[in-house]
DRENSETOR-259850 format. One record per residue (C-alpha): residue in three letters; x, y, z. Coordinates in steps of 0.1 Angstrom, whole numbers, plus 5000, padded with zeros to 4 digits. Layout:
<atoms>
ATOM   vexro      x      y      z
ATOM     ALA      X      Y      Z
...
</atoms>
This chain:
<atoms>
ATOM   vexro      x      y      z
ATOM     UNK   5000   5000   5000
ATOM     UNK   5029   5024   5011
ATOM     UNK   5047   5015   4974
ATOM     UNK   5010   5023   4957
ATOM     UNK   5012   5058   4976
ATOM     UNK   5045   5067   4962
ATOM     UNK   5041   5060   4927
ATOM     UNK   5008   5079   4930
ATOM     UNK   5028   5109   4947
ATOM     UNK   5056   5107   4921
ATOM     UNK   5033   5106   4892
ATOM     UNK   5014   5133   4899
ATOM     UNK   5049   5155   4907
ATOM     UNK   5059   5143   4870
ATOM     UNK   5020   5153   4857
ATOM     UNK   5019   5183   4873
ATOM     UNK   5055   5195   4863
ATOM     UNK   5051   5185   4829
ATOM     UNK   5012   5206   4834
ATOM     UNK   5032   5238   4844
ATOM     UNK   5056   5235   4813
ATOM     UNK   5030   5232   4790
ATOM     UNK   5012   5262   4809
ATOM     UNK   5040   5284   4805
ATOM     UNK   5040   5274   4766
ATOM     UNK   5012   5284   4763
ATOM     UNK   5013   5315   4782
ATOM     UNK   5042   5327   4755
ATOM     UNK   5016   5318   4725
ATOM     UNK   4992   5340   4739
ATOM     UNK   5021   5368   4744
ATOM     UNK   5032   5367   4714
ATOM     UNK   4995   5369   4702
ATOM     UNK   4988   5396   4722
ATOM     UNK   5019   5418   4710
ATOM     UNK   5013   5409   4675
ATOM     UNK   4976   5425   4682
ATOM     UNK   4997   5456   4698
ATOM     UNK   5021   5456   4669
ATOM     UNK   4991   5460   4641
ATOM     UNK   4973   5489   4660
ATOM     UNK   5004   5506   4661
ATOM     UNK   5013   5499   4626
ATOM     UNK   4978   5506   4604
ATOM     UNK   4951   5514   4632
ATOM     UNK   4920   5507   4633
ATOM     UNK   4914   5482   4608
ATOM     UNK   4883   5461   4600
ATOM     UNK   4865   5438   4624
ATOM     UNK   4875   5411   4601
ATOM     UNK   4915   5409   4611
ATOM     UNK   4901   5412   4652
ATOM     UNK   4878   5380   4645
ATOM     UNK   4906   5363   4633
ATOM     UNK   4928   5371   4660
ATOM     UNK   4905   5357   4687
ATOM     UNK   4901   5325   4661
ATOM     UNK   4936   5322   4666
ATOM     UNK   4937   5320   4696
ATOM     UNK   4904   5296   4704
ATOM     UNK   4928   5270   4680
ATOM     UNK   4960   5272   4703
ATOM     UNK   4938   5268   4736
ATOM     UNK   4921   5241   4716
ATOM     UNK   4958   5224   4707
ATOM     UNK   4966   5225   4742
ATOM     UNK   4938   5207   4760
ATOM     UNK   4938   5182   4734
ATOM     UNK   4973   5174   4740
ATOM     UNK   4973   5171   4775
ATOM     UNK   4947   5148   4771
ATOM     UNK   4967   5128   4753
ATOM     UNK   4995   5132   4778
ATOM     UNK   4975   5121   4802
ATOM     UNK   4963   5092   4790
ATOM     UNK   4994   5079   4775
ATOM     UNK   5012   5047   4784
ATOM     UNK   5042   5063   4802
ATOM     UNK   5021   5079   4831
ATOM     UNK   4993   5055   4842
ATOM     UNK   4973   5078   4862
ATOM     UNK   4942   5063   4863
ATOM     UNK   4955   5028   4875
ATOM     UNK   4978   5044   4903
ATOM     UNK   4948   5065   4914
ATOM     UNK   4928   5044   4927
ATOM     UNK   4943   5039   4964
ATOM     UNK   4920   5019   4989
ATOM     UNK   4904   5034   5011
ATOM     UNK   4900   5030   5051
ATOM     UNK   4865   5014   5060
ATOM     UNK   4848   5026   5088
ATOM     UNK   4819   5011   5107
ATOM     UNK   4791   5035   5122
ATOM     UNK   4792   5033   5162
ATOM     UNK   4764   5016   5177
ATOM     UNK   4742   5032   5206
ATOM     UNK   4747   5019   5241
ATOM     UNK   4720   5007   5258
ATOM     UNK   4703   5018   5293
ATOM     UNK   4725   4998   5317
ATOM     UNK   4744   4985   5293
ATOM     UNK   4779   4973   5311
ATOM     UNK   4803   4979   5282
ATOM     UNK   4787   5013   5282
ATOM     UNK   4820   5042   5292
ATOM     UNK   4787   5062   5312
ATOM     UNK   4780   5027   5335
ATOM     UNK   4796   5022   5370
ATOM     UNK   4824   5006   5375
ATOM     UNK   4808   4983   5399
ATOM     UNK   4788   4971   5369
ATOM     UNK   4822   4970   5341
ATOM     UNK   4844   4952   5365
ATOM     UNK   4828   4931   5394
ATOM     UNK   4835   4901   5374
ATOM     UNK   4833   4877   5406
ATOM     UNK   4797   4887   5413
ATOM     UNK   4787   4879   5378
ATOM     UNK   4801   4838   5387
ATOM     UNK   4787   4839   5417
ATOM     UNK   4753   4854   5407
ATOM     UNK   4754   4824   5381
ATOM     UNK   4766   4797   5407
ATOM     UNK   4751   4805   5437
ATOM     UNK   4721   4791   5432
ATOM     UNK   4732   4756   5426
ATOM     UNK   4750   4756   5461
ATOM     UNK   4734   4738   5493
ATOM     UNK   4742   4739   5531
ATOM     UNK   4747   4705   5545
ATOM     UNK   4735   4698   5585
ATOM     UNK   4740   4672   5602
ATOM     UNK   4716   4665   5633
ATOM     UNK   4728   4646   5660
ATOM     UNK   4692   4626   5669
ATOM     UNK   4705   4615   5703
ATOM     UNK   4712   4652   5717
ATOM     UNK   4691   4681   5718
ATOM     UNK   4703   4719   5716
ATOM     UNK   4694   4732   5752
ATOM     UNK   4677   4766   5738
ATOM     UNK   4652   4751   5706
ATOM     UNK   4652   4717   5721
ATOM     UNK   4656   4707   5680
ATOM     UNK   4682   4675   5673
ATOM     UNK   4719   4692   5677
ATOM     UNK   4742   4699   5648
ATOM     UNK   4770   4676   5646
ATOM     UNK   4785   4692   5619
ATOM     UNK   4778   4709   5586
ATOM     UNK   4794   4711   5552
ATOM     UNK   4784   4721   5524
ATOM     UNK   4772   4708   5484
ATOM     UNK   4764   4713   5452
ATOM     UNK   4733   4699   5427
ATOM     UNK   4745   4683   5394
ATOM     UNK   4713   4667   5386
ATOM     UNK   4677   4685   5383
ATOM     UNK   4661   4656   5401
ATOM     UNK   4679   4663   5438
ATOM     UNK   4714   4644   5431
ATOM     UNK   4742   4665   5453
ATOM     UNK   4781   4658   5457
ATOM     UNK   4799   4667   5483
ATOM     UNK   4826   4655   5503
ATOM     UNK   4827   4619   5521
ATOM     UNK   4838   4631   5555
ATOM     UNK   4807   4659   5556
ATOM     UNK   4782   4625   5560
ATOM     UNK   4795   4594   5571
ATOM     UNK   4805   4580   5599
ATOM     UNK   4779   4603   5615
ATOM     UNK   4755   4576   5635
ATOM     UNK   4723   4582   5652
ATOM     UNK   4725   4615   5626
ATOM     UNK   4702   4630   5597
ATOM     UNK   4713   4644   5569
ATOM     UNK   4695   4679   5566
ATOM     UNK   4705   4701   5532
ATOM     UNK   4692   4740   5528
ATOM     UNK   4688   4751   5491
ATOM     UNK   4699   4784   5482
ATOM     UNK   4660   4799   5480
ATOM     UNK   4657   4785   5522
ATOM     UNK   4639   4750   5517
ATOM     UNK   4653   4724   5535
ATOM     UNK   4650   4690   5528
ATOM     UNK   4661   4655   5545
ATOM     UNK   4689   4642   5528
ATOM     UNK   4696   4602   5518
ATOM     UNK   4737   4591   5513
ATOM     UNK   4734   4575   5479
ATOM     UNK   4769   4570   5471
ATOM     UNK   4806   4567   5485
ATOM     UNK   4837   4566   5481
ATOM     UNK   4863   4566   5506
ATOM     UNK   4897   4569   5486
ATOM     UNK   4887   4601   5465
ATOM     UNK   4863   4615   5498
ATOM     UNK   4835   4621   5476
ATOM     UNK   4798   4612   5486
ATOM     UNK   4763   4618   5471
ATOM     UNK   4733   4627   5489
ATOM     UNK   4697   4627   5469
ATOM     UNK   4668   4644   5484
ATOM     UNK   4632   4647   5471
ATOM     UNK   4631   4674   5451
ATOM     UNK   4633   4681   5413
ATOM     UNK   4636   4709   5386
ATOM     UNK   4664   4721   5405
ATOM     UNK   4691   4749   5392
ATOM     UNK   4727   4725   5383
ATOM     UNK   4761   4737   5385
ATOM     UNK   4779   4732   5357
ATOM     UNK   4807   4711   5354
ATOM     UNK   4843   4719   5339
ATOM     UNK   4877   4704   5332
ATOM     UNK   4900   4705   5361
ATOM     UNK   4931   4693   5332
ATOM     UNK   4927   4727   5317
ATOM     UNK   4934   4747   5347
ATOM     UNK   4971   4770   5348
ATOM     UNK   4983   4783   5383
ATOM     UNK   4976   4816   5384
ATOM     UNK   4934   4818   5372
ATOM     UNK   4912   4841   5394
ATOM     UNK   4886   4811   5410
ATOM     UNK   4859   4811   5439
ATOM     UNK   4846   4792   5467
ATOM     UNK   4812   4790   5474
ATOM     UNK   4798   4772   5505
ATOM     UNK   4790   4776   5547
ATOM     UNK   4819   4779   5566
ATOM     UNK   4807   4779   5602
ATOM     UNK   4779   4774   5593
ATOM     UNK   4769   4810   5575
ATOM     UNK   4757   4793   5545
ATOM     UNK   4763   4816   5509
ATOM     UNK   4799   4825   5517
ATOM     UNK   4819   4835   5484
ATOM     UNK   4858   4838   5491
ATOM     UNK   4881   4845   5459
ATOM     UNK   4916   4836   5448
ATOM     UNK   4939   4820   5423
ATOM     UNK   4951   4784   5416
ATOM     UNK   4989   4781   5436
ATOM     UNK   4993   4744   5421
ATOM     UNK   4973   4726   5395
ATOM     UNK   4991   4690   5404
ATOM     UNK   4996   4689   5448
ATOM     UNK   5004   4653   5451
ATOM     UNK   4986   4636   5477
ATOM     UNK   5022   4623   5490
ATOM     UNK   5031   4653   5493
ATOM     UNK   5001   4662   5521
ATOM     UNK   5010   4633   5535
ATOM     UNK   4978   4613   5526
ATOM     UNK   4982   4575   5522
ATOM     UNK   4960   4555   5500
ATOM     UNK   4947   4583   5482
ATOM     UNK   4965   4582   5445
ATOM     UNK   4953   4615   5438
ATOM     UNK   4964   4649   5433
ATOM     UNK   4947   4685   5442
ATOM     UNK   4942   4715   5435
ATOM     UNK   4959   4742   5458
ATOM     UNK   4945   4779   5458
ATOM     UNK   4949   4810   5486
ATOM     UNK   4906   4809   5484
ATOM     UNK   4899   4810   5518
ATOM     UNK   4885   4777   5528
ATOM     UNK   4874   4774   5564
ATOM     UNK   4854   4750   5579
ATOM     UNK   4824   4746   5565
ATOM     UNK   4833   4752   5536
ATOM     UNK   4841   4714   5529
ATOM     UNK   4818   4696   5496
ATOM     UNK   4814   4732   5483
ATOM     UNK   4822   4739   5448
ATOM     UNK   4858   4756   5437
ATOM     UNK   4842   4776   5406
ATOM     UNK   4863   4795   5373
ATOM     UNK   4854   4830   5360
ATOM     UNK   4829   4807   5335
ATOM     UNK   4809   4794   5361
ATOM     UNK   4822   4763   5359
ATOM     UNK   4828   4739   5390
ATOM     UNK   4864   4725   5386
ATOM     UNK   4868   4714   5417
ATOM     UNK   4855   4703   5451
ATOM     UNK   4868   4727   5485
ATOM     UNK   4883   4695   5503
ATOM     UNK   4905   4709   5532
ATOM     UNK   4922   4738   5548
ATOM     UNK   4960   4742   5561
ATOM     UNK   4971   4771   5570
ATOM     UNK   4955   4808   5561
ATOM     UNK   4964   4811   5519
ATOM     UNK   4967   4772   5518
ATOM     UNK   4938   4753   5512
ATOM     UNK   4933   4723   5490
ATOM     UNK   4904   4708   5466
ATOM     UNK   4895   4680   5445
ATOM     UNK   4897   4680   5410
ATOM     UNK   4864   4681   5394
ATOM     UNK   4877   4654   5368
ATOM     UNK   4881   4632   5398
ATOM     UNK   4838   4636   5404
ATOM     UNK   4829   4631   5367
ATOM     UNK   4845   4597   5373
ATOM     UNK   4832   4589   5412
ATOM     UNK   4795   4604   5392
ATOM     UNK   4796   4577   5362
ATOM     UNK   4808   4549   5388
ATOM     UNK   4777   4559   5412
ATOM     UNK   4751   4555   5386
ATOM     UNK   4762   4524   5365
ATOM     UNK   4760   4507   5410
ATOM     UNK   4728   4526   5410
ATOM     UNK   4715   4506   5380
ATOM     UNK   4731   4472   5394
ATOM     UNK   4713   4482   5424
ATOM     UNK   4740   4489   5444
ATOM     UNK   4733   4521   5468
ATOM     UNK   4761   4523   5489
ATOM     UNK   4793   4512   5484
ATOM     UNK   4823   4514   5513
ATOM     UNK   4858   4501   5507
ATOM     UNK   4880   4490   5533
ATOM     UNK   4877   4479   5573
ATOM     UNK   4848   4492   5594
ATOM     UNK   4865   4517   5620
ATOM     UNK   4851   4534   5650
ATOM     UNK   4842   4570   5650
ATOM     UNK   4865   4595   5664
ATOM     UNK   4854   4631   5648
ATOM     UNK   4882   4649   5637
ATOM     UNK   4900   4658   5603
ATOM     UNK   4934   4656   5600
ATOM     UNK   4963   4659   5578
ATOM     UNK   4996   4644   5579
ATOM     UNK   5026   4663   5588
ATOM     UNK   5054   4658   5559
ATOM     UNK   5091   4679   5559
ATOM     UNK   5079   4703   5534
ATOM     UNK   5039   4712   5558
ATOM     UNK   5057   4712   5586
ATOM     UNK   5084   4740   5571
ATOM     UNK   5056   4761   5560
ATOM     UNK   5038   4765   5591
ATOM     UNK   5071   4769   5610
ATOM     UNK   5073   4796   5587
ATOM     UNK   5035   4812   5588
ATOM     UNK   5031   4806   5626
ATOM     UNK   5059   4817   5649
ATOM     UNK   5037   4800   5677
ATOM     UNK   5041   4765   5660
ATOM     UNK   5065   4748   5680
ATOM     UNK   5098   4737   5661
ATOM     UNK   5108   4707   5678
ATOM     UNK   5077   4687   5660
ATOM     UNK   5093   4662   5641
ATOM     UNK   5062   4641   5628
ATOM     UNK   5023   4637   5637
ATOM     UNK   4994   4646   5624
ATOM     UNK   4973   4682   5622
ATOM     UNK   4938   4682   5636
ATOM     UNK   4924   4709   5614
ATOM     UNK   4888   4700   5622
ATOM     UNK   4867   4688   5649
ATOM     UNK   4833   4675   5648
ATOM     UNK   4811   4691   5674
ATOM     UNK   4798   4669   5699
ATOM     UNK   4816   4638   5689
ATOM     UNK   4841   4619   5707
ATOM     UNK   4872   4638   5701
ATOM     UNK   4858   4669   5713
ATOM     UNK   4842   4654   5741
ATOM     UNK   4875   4643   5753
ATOM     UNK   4893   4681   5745
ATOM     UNK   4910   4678   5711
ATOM     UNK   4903   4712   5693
ATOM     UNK   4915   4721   5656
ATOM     UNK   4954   4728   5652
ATOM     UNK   4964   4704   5679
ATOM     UNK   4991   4681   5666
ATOM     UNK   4990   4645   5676
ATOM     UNK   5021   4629   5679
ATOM     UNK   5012   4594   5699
ATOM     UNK   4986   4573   5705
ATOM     UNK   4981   4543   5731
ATOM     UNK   5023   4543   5733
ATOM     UNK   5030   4543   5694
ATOM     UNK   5045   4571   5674
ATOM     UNK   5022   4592   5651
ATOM     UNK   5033   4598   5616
ATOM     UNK   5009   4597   5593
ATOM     UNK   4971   4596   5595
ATOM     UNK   4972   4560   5585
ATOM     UNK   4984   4553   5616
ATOM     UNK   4953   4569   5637
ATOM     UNK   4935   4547   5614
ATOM     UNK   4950   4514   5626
ATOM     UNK   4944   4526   5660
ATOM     UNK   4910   4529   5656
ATOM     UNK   4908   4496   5646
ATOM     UNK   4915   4480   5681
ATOM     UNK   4890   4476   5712
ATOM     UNK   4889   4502   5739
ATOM     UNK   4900   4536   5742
ATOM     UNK   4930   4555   5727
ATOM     UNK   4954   4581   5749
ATOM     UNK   4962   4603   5729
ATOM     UNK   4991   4626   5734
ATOM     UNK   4988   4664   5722
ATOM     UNK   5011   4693   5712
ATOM     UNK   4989   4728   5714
ATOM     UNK   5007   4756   5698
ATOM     UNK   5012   4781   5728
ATOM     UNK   5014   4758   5756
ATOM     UNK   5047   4749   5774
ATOM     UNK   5036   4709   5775
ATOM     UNK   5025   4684   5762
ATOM     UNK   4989   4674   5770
ATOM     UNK   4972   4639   5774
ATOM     UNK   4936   4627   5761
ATOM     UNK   4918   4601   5767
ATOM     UNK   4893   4594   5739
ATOM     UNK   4863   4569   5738
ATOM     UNK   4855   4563   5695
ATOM     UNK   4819   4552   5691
ATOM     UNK   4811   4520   5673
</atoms>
């Protein structure tokens, strides 16, 4: 285009140059015409109309020569004007009128343009549910209503009242009911449908249809760094949004120190407190990609890869069709109540390093990071960020271990390092069958 330009510039400096010659040629013709009329005046007068005439005939025929050969010049092969003449031209759309409220509109507010998390959670939000579980056997001393045990939170992926949500939110609860709140305030009792120990993922069903479903994304096309949410009921305030990014797509679960898993999660510095556990870990799509699993340390919180559910889904309904409800893996243990995590090098250096009040002698154990109210483990004084470091005489290094001690008869002395205290303390704890 910039080569078309030129030639058109430097032909019309050649056109024009050549224009003035011819100009000036013919401004001497119609000198010398004009000095030959002075000339004859001088020389016989006033002679007859008929020499004037011809004169002004004269010079019609020289303008008449000169147009005709600039024409030609013009047109001739040499100087192509009309072909270089023709440049493009820039096209231009018309603007179109905003619209009243529209958001891409430079008159909206900027709480409209760029409140990009309220636009997710406006779409998500309603497929989220608040999980309680009521303890049948005790009774809250002010309603006299079935006491919570514990609550956690879900998400619907069916339209007829199918919700996932974690495994540890609603087993190993007995003597409980499973109560879920939709997001518009009904509440419903809640059946387990489906479980699965290894990847902690249950489903609960309850009687309702036509319900709003979360959508379901790829957790494989995550990158560290994307903005996501967390939508769920820590402590029990049900509807609790928390934002972040993705710290690590791929968190090993030998890294957390969690035997028997195989899996690995998703980190992200979304707050996830209590609570907040079966709760969907959503994109800037709307798009679950993961399930809020557990909590560290404040800015480390962990969830399961969505692609992990997709599979545990497609699994629960080809046993649902064989007419198998329920399915549990593994030896029966006794119920103690609490959550814990496994205390590897690299955990250990981190929360050295976030709490100067974690003690640095602690070599291995595991972290209590939640305790189920009312159950045997708070009964007996455990609280959440206790580290347990022995058991009945053995040595505590991984969770697997608690596990094999809850496999025995009779109760389990537990011994306890609290952050802040100058000793060690003792428990004695009673797991229910």
């Amino acid at each position: 285009m910039l080569r078309s330009i030129y030639l058109n510039v430097h032909n019309s400096r050649l056109i024009f140059s050549n224009v003035s010659k011819i100009s000036s040629h013919v401004y001497l013709c119609m000198s010398c015409v004009n000095s030959r009329k002075f000339i004859t005046a001088e020389s016989v007068g006033n002679k007859s109309r008929h020499n004037s005439r011809g004169s002004y005939a004269f010079i019609l025929g020289a303008a008449l020569s000169v147009g005709f050969g600039l024409t030609l010049f013009v047109k001739s092969k040499k100087h192509k004007l009309w072909e270089n003449l023709h440049l493009p031209l820039p096209i231009v759309s018309a603007a179109s009128a905003f619209l009243p409220g529209d958001p891409d509109s430079p008159n909206s507010r900027l709480s409209q343009r760029f409140n990009f998390i309220a636009d997710v959670v406006e779409k998500c939000a309603p497929s989220v549910v608040y999980i309680e579980i009521k303890d049948q056997r005790r009774l809250d001393f002010f309603s006299g209503r079935s006491a919570t045990a514990s609550s956690g939170s879900g998400f619907i992926v069916h339209e007829d009242g199918l919700i996932l949500t974690n495994a540890h939110v609603v087993i190993d609860k007995p003597n409980c009911s499973v109560q879920v709140k939709l997001h518009d305030g009904q509440t419903f009792t809640g059946s387990v449908e489906s479980v699965d120990l290894k990847s902690d993922l249950a489903t609960v069903r309850i009687p309702c249809r036509k319900l709003p479903v979360m959508p379901l994304g790829s957790s494989s096309k995550i990158r560290p760094g994307e903005w996501v949410v967390a939508i769920g009921s820590p402590l029990s305030l049900s509807n609790t949004i928390t934002a972040g990014v993705i710290s690590t797509v791929n968190r090993d679960s030998s890294e957390l120190g969690l035997r028997g898993k195989d899996m690995q999660y998703i980190q992200t510095d979304a707050a996830i407190t209590f609570g907040n556990s079966g709760g969907p870990l959503v994109n800037l799509d709307g798009e679950a990609i993961g399930i809020n699993s557990m909590k560290v340390t404040p800015g480390i919180s962990f969830a399961i890869p969505i692609d992990y559910a997709k599979e545990f889904l497609k699994k629960s309904v080809d046993n649902r069709v064989k007419g198998e409800s329920k399915e549990k893996k593994g030896v029966v243990r006794r119920f103690m109540g609490i959550t814990m995590l496994t205390l590897t090098p690299e955990i250990l250096v981190e929360l050295q390093q976030r709490n100067h009040n974690f003690p640095t002698d602690v070599s291995h154990g595991i972290l209590v990071w939640k305790v189920v109210i009312g159950s045997p483990a708070y009964n007996a004084g455990l609280r959440p960020g206790d580290i347990v470091s022995i058991i009945n005489g053995q040595s505590v290094y991984s969770a697997q271990d608690v596990y094999k001690a809850l496999e025995q008869k009779g109760s389990l002395k537990v011994n306890v390092i609290r952050p802040g205290a100058s000793k060690g303390i003792q428990f004695e704890v009673v797991p229910e069958d």
